[in-house]
C-alpha positions in Angstrom: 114.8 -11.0 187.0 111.8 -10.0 188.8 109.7 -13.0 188.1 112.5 -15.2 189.7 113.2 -12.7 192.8 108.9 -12.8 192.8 108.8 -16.6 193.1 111.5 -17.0 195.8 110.0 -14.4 197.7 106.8 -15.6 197.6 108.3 -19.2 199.1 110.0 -17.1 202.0 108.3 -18.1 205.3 106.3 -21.3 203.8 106.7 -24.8 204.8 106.1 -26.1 200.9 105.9 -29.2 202.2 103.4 -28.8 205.1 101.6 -26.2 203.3 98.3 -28.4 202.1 96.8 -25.6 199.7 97.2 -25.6 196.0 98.0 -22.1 194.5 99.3 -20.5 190.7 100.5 -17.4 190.3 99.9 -15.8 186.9 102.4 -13.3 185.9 101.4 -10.1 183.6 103.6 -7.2 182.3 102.1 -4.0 181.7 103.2 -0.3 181.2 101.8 2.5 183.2 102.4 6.2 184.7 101.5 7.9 187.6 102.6 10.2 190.1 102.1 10.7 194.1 100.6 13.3 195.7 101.2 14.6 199.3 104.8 13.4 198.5 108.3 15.4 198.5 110.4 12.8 196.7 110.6 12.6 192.7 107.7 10.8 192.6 105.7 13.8 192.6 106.0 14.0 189.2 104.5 12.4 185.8 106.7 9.3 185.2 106.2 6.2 183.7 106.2 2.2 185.1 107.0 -1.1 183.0 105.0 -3.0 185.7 105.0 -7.0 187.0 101.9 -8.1 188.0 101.7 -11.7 190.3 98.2 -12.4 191.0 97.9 -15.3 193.3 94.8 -17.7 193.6 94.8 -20.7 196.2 92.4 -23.6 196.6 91.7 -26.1 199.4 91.3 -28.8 196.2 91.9 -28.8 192.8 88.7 -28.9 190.0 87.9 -31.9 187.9 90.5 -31.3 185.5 93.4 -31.3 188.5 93.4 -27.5 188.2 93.2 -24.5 190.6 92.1 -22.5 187.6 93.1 -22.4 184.2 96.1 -20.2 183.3 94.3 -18.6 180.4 91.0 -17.7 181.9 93.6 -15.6 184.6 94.7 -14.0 181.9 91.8 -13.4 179.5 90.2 -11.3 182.7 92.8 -9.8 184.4 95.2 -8.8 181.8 92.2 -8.4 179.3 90.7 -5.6 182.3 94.3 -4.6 182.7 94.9 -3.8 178.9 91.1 -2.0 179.0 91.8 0.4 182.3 95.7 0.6 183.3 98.1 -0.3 180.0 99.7 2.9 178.9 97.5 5.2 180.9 98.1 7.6 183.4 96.6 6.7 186.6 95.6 9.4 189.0 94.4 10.3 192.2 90.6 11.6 191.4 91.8 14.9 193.4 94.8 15.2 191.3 95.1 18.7 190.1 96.1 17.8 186.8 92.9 16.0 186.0 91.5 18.5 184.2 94.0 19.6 182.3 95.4 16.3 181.3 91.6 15.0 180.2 91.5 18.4 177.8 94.3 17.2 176.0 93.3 13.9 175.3 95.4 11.9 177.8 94.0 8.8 178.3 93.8 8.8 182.3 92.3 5.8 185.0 91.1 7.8 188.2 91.4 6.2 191.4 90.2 7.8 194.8 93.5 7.1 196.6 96.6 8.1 195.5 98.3 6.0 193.1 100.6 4.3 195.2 102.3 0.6 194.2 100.5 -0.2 197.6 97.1 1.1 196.4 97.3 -0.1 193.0 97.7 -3.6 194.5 94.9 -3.7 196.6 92.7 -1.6 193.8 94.0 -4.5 191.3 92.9 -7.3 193.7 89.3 -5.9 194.5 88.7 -5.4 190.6 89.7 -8.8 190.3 87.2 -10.2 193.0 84.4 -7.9 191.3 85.5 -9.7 187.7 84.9 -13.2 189.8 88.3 -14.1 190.2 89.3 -15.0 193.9 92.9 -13.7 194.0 94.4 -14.6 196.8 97.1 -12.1 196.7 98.2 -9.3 194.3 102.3 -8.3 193.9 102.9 -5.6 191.7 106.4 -4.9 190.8 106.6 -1.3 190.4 110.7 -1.5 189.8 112.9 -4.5 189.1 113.6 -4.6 193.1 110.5 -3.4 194.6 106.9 -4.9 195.0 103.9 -4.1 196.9 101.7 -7.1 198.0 98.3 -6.9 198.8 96.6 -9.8 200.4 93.4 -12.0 201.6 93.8 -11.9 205.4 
């Protein structure tokens, strides 16, 4: 599974036990399609995603109810902003070609200025979720069951 491949990954490198911050990770499924431009491979063309999303948030102490932040209020903004923008929309380049065409047939579309990379939609992802007030720590977005792009607070 790609949650469990997701949390052993994201212990790689740590000492858990000398490690002094407090994090969560809230995980969020989601369905989306893009395709890459400036690319030769099969990507290049309109195809679809069932997407993980890891989003990450850390704290030097925990608040008064012994919580980094509440599960559900992860949720009710990022997945509720998700749901709004990404979930079963294609998301595009802004200089995609098919823009146009796409838009006069109704497609519901979510324009992005760099190409839709897993690697772009992770760091897109995380800024929209610092702009909603949440202070990820770091995004992972599983674009396949065995591959993830991280973006992260350096």
């Amino acid at each position: 599974m790609a949650h469990e491949r997701g949390y052993a990954a994201s212990l790689r490198g740590r000492d858990t036990f000398g490690d002094r911050m407090h994090a969560i990770t809230k995980t969020i499924h989601f369905s989306y399609g893009h395709r890459l431009l400036d690319y030769a491979g099969k990507c290049r063309f309109l195809h679809g995603h069932n997407g993980l999303l890891e989003v990450e948030i850390e704290a030097d102490k925990l608040d008064r109810r012994g919580m980094v932040m509440d599960f559900s209020d992860v949720s009710r903004v990022i997945k509720g902003w998700l749901d709004e923008h990404i979930d079963h929309k294609m998301v595009l380049a802004k200089r995609d070609p098919l823009v146009k065409t796409l838009s006069a047939t109704g497609e519901p579309l979510y324009l992005i200025e760099d190409n839709p990379t897993a690697e772009n939609l992770a760091k897109h992802i995380y800024e929209q979720a610092h702009t909603l007030g949440i202070a990820v720590s770091e995004v992972r977005l599983w674009e396949t069951p065995s591959s993830y792009a991280r973006y992260r607070a350096t």
